[in-house]
Each structure stands twice: as C-alpha cells, then as structure tokens.
C-alpha positions as CSV (number, residue, x, y, z in Angstrom):
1,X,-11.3,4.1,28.5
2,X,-12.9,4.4,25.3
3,X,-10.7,4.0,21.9
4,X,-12.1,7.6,20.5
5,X,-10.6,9.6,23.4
6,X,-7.9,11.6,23.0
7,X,-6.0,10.3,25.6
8,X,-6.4,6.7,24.4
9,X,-5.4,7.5,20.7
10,X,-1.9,9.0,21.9
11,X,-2.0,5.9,23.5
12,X,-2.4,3.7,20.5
13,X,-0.5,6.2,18.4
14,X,2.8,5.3,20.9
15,X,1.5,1.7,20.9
16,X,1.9,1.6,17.0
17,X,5.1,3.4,16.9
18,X,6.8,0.6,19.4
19,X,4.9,-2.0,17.2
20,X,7.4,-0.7,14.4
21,X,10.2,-2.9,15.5
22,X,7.5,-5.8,15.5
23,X,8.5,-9.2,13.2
24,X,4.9,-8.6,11.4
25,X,2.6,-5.8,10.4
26,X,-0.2,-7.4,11.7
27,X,0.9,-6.3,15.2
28,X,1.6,-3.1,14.4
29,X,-2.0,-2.7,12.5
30,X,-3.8,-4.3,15.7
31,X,-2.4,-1.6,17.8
32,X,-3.7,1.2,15.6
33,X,-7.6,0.4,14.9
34,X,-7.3,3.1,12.7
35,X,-5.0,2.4,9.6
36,X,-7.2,1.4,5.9
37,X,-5.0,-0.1,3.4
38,X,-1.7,-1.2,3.1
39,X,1.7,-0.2,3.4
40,X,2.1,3.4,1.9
41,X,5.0,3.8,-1.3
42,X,5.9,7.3,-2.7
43,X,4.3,5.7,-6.2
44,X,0.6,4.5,-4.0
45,X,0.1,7.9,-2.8
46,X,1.1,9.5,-6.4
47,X,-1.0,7.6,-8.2
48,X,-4.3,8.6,-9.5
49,X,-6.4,6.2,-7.7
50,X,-5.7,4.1,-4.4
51,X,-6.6,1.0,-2.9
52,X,-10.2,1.2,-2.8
53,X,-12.7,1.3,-5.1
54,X,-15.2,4.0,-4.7
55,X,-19.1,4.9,-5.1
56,X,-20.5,8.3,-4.8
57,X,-23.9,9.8,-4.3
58,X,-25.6,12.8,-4.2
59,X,-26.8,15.4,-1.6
60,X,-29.5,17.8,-2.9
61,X,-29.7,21.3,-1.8
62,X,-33.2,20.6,-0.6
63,X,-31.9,18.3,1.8
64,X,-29.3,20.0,3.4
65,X,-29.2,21.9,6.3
66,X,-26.5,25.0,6.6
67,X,-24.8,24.1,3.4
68,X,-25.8,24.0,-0.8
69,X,-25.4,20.5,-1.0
70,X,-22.6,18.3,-2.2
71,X,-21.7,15.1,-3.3
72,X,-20.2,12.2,-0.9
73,X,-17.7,9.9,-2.3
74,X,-17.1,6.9,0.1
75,X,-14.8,3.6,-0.3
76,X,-17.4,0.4,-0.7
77,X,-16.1,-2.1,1.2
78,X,-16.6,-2.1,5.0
79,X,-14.3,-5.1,5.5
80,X,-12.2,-2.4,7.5
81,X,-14.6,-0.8,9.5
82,X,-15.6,2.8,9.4
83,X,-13.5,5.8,7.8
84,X,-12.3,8.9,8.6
85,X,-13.9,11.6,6.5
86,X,-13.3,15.4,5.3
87,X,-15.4,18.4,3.9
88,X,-14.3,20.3,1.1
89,X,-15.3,23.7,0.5
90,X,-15.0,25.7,-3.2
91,X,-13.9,29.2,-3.5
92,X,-15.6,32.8,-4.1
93,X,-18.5,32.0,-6.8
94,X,-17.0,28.2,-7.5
95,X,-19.1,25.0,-7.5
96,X,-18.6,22.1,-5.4
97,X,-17.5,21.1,-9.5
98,X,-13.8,23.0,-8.9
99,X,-13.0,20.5,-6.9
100,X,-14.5,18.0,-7.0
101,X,-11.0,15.6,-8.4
102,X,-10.5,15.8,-5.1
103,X,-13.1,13.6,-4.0
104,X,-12.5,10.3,-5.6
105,X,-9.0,10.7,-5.0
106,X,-8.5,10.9,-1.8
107,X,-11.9,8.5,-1.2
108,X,-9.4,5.6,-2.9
109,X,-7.3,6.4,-0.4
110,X,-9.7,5.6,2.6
111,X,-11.4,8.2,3.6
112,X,-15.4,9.6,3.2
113,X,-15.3,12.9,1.5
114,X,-17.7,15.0,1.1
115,X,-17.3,18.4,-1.6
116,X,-20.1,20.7,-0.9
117,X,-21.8,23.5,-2.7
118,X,-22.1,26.6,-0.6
119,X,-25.8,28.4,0.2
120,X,-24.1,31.4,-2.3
121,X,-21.4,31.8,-4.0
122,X,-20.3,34.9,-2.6
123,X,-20.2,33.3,1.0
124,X,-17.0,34.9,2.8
125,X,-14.5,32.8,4.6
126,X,-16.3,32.7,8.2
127,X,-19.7,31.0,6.5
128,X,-17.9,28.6,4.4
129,X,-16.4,27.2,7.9
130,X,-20.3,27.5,9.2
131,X,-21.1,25.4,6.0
132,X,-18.3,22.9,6.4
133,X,-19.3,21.8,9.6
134,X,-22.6,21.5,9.2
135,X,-21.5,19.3,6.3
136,X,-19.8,17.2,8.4
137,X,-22.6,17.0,11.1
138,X,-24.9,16.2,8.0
139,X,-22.7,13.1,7.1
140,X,-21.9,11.6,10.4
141,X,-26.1,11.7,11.7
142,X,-28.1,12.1,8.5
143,X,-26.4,11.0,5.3
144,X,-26.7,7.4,3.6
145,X,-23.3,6.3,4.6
146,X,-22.9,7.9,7.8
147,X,-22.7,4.3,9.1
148,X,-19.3,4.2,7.6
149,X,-18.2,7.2,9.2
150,X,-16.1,7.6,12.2
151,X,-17.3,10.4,13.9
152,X,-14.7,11.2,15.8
153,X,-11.9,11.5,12.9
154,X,-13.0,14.5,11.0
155,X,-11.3,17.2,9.0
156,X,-11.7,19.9,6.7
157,X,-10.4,21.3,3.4
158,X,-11.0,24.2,1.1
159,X,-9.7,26.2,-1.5
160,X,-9.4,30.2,-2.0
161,X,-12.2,31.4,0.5
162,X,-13.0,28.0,1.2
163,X,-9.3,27.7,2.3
164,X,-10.4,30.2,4.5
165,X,-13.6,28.7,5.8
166,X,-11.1,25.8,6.8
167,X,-9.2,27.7,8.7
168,X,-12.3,28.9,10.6
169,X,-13.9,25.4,11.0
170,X,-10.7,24.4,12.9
171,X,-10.7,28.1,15.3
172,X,-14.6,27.0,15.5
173,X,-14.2,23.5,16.3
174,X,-10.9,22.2,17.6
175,X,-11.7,18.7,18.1
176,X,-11.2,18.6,14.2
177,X,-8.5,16.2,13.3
178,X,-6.4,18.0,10.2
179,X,-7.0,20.8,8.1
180,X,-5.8,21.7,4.8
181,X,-6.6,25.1,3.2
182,X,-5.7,25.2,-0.2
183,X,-4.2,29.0,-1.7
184,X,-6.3,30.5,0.9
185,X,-8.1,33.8,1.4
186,X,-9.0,35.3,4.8
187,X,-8.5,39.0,6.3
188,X,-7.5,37.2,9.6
189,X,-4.1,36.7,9.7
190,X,-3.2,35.2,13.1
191,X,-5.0,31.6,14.1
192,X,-3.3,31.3,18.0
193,X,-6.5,29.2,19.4
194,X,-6.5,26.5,16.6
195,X,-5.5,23.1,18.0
196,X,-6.2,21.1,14.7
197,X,-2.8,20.0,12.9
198,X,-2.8,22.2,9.3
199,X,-1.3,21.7,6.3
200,X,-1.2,25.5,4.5
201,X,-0.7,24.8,0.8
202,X,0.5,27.9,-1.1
203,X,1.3,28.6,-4.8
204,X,4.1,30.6,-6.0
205,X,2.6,32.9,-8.4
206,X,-0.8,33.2,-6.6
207,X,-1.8,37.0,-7.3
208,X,-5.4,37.0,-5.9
209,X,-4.0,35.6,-2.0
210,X,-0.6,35.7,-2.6
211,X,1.5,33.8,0.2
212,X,3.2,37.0,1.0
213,X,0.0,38.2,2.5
214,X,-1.9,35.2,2.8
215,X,-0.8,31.4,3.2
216,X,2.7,32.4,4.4
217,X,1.3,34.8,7.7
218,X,-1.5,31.8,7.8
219,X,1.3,29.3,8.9
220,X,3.0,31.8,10.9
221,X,0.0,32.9,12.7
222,X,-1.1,29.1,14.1
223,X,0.6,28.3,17.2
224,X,4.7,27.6,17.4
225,X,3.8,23.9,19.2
226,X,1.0,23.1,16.9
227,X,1.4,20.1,14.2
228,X,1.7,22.4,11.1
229,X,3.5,22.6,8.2
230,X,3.3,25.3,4.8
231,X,4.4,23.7,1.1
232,X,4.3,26.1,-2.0
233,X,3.7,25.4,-5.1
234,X,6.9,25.9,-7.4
235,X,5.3,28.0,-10.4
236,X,1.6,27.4,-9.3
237,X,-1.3,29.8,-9.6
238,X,-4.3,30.6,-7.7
239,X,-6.5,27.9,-9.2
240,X,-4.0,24.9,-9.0
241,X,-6.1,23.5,-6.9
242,X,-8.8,23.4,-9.1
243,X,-7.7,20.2,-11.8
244,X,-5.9,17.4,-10.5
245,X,-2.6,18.2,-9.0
246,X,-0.2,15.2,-7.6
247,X,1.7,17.5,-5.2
248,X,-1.7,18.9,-3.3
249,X,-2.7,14.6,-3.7
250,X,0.6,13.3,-2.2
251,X,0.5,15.3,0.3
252,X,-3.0,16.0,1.8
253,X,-3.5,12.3,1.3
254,X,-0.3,11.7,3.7
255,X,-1.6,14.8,5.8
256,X,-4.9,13.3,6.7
257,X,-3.8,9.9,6.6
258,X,-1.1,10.7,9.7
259,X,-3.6,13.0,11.9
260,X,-7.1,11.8,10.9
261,X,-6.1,8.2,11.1
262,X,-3.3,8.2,13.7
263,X,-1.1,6.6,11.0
264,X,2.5,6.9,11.0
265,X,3.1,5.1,8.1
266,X,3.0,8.4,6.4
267,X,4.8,10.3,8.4
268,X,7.9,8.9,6.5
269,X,6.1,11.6,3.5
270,X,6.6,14.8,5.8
271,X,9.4,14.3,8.3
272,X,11.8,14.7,6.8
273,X,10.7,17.4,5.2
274,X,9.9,16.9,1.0
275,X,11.8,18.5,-1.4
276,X,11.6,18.6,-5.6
277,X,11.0,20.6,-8.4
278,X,7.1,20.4,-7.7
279,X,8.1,22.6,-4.4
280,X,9.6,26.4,-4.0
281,X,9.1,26.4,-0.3
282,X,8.2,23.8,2.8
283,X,8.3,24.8,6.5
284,X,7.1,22.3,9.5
285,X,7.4,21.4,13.1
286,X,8.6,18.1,12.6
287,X,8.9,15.5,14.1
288,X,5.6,14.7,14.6
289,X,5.1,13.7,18.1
C-alpha cells in the first residue's frame, strides 16, 4: 500500500496520534513521514519567519502554461525530504506583488509556494481556479524544484477573486489537500461537492465581498461533515490580506500544516477553537478527525 494513498495517510494520521503518548518524538515523527520542522509554539507560528531558510526564483510568463507566471519560494534544505506546496492567486486587477508576503512566510514554515500572476487581470473567479491548477501542475512536472515537491500534498489559496478561484480549484479538483480563500468574491454561493478541508477567512468591515454575502454563505454552503472552519477579521478590510497580517499567518500556516501535512501538532491552534481581539467571529467542525 503505497504511503500517498488516502487510505494509508488516515492510517499514519491515527498512527501519529497514538504515537502522542510515546516517551520520544522521534516515534511519533517516524509514524508521520510528513511533519517538517519541529515542535510548533503559539510564538513559532506568529513569528515572521520559521524554521527554514528560504530561496526563491522566478517563473516568466513566457514559460508558463495556463497561468501569467509567478514566483516559487521553496525551503533549501532537503534534509527532510520533499514539501507540501500551495498556489496563491491575487485578486481583480492585482499582481502576484499583493501577495506576495505570503510566500516567504509560509515557505519558512515548510512548504513550496508558489504566488502567480494571472493571464489578465480581470480574470473572474472560475479562471483564476483554471490558473491555480495549472500552477500547481507547472510546479510538481516542469518547474526547477519540482523535485522537492510532493505531488500528492497540494493546496490552494487566494485573495478577493482569487479567493474565489480557490474555491473553484477545490469543486474542480478534490484531491486538493486544504484551501484557504482569503475575503473572497464569487456569485456561487453553495460549494456541496468540495471534499478539500477549507479555511474561509473573512474581514469585518469588507465592503467590496462583505461576509454577509460572501465568506459567511461560503462556509455555510460547503458540506456540514467537511473539515472547515470561517475566522473574521475583527476591524479588517477587504485588502487585509494584501500586507503582512499575523492572524491570516498563524492560522493558514496551522491550516495547511494539519491537512497538507497530516500534522496534528497544529491542531492544538484550531480545536479548540481561537479566540482574541485579532478575531470578531470563528465557526468550525472540530474536532478534526
């Protein structure tokens, strides 16, 4: 039985949870093969940078097949084996530049990711989740580092309309391992076939997709027994995601970390569910099974 099917991770998953009560962490790491880094701390997955140090390079237009481009920022040591990896889409008329904080970030954390530029600016929701997967198809079989890449452990991210391409990626492909749209956009409302766990990040005082018509009916429209969960942004705009933002780090960090990596380390970040100042509103289906 091979270690990338499904039936096999909930296997390991299980596996590392019982390994919990084990005198040493090395047992519990040798029955995940998928945890990078150590031990998690409320303080590691705040902080600016994580564990590993990062390069990044750069994928022209010209080169690119589906999508505008991007850059990929990757960890640099392979002493740990391949990573799990995520695409990042911009919003309406935004550069792969409005978020591209989030690369290095969440890079330091383990993970290749991969913030693209989209074939136009004006691309609705349904072609930026076209776009994100053919990012990821791009790095796992053509890009430099695609040798670091676990195929298997993929996700997707986006803010504004790219929120909404994430959400379309997952409905598209649902062998995607976590999704996080960021103050999405989409005229669809109701997202019953998605079977990839979602994080729907909101902000408060978003008046171009408010959560009253948007993020809030997003969570409320995935399935009931899905892995999901919606956190607002106390005070937040729109374009929160767009600059560096330790609430939409902490917690997409422990989001990917837990379902693109099988690591329930993290899950001590979501279940129970966070509260603080930083957060008006959080709704989940823990506990995680």
């Amino acid at each position: 039985m091979s270690l990338r099917s499904p039936l096999s991770r909930r296997v390991l998953v299980l596996a590392a949870a019982v390994a919990l009560t084990a005198p040493t962490a090395v047992a519990q790491a040798a029955e995940n093969p998928y945890e990078r880094g150590p031990a998690p701390t409320n303080s590691s997955i705040e902080a600016s940078r994580g564990p590993f140090a990062t390069g990044q390079t750069t994928v022209s237009s010209l080169s690119a097949s589906g999508f505008g481009g991007g850059t990929i920022y990757y960890p640099t040591s392979t002493a740990e084996g391949t990573f799990g990896a995520v695409a990042i889409s911009p919003g309406y008329t935004a550069a792969q530049s409005s978020i591209s904080w989030l690369g290095p970030r969440l890079a330091s954390q383990g993970f290749v990711v991969f913030t693209i530029d989209t074939n136009s600016r004006y691309d609705q929701p349904a072609s930026r989740g076209d776009q994100l997967l053919a990012a990821l198809d791009y790095l796992t079989t053509r890009s430099s580092v695609r040798d670091r890449v676990d195929p298997d452990r993929l996700g997707v991210m986006g803010h504004s309309m790219g929120g909404g391409g994430a959400l379309e990626a997952t409905k598209d492909r649902p062998t995607l391992q976590a999704s996080i749209p960021l103050t999405a956009w989409n005229t669809t409302k109701t997202w019953s076939s998605v079977r990839t766990p979602t994080l729907v990040i909101g902000a408060e005082n978003d008046s171009v997709a408010s959560v009253r018509t948007h993020s809030e009916p997003f969570y409320a429209g995935l399935p009931s027994t899905l892995d999901k969960a919606y956190l607002e942004l106390a005070g937040a705009s729109h374009f929160a995601p767009n600059s560096s933002n330790t609430t939409i780090a902490k917690y997409s960090v422990s989001w990917l970390k837990r379902f693109i990596d099988d690591d329930t380390r993290y899950e001590q970040f979501l279940c129970p569910a966070p509260r603080g100042t930083a957060i008006s509103e959080y709704r989940d289906t823990c506990p995680h099974s």
